[in-house]
Structure formats: C-alpha cells, structure tokens
N, C-alpha and C positions, 0 to 999 in steps of 0.2 A: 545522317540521322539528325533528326531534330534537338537541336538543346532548350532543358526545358529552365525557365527564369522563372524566377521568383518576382522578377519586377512588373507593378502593377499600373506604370506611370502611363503607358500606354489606353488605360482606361478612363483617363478619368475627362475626355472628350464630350463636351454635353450633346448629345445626339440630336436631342427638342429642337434645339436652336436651328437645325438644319430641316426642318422640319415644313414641308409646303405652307400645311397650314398656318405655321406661324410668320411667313416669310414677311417682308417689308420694302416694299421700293424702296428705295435710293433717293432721300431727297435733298440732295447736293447740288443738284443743278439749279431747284427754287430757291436755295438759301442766297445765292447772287443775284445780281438784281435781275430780274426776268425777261430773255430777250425778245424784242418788240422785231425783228426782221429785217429784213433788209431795205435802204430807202428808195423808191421807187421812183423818186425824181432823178437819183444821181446816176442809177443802174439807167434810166431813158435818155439822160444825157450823154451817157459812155456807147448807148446805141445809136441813136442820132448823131454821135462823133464815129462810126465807124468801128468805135473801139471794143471790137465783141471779149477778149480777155479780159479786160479790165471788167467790164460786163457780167464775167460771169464770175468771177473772183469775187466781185462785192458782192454779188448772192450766196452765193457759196460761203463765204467768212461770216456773214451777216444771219445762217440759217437757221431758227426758232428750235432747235431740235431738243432743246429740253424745254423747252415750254408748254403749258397745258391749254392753251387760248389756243380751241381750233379755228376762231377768224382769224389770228397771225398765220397759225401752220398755211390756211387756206389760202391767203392772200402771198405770201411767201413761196407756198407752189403754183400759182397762177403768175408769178413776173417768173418764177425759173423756165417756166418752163416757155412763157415769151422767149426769154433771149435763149434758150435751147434751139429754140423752132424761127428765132430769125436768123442763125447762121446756117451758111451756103453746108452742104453737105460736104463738098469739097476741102473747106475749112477746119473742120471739125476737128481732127487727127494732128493740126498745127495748136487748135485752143487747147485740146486735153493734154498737150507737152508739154504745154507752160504752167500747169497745174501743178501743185504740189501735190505729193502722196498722200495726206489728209484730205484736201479739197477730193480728189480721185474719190476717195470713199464715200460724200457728202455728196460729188455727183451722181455715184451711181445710185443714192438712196432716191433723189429726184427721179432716176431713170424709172428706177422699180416702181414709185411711184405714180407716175406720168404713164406707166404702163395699168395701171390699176383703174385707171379712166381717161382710157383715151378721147383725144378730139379727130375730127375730123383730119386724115392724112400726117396723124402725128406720129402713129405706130412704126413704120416705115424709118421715121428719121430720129426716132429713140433708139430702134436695131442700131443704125447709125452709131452712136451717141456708145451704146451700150458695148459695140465690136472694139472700140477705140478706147473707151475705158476700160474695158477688159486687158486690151493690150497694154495699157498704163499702168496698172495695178496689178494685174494676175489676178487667178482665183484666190487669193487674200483679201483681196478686193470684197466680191459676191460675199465670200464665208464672213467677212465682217459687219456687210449691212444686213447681210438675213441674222448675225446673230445678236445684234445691237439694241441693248434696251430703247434708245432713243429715236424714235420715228421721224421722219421730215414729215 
C-alpha cells in the first residue's frame, strides 16, 4: 500500500524551464575562441610524407565542430575527407587503431557526413571507413554522433 506524505518538496521543480519552447542552445563552445579547423598545409605535408595517421589525427583534433562558419565546417570536411579517400583500403583498420576513442566518434561524424554528399567512388570506401570504425567504437559510437548537438 501506498504511503501517503505530507512532503511537498518534490513539487516545487519549475516545469517552464523544460519547456521546448523556451529551450536555449548551449553556447559554451562560442565563448572560447572559435575554432578555425584544421591546417591544410601541415595535414598535405603528413600525406606527401606518407604519414596517413598523423594525417588524420590532425584533422580530427583540429575539427570546427562547434563552430557556426559554414566555410570552416565546408573546407574542414573537404581536406577530411581527402585524407579519408587517400588511404589504401587495405590500411584503413591499422589508421582507426591508432585513434583514440574521441577521434573514433569525430571520424565517424566525417563518415556520416561524407555520406550525405558523396563524390564520385567515395561511397564504397566510406563503407570501408564506416565497418572499421564501427568495430573501433561499437554502437556507442553511431548512438553518439546521431545524438550529438555538434555537427562536423
């Protein structure tokens, strides 16, 4: 049987506040300085050395993802998705091991994205991309970037 309380302390939650229409972005990520992406000279130097991890690492650490300047996001997913689309398929499953478990989630937001306008014979080697960070991350992975305010 139920016991009934006199305590009222449970009510006094302001409901408003949770309220759609009064909701409020988050803007934490503007208040530091705004990030400008990643640098395109040093990411062509790490591919011109061979060096595709380091390649993708500095994209990936370097990624606009709270930023509102859609020429950063744009130019930031057009060099990812270069050094996505210049390593060997073969490779790929050695680059996403050496990724941290943050980068893993920040790749696959590139994947999802790179899947949302593909190029030419890019779809094929984002599967790639996508089967290998999947098995990097798990489905914590996926359930993170589909529910993440922050866009690439």
């Amino acid at each position: 049987m139920a016991k009934n309380t006199s305590s009222s302390a449970f009510r006094k939650i302001d409901v408003d506040a949770y309220n759609e229409d009064n909701y409020k972005e988050d803007e934490q990520g503007e208040l530091q300085s705004p990030p400008v992406g990643p640098d395109e000279a040093e990411v062509n130097s790490f591919l011109n050395q061979g060096r595709m991890v380091d390649a993708l690492k500095t994209v990936l650490r370097n990624a606009p993802l709270g930023s509102k300047n859609q020429q950063v996001k744009d130019a930031a997913l057009a060099l990812t998705m270069k050094v996505l689309l210049t390593v060997k398929a073969s490779q790929v499953e050695e680059v996403v091991l050496a990724l941290d478990p943050d980068l893993v989630d920040v790749l696959m937001k590139y994947v999802y994205k790179g899947f949302e306008s593909p190029s030419e014979g890019s779809s094929g080697h984002l599967l790639v991309w996508h089967e290998k960070a999947f098995a990097a991350g798990g489905l914590g992975s996926i359930v993170r970037v589909l529910t993440d305010s922050k866009r690439a």
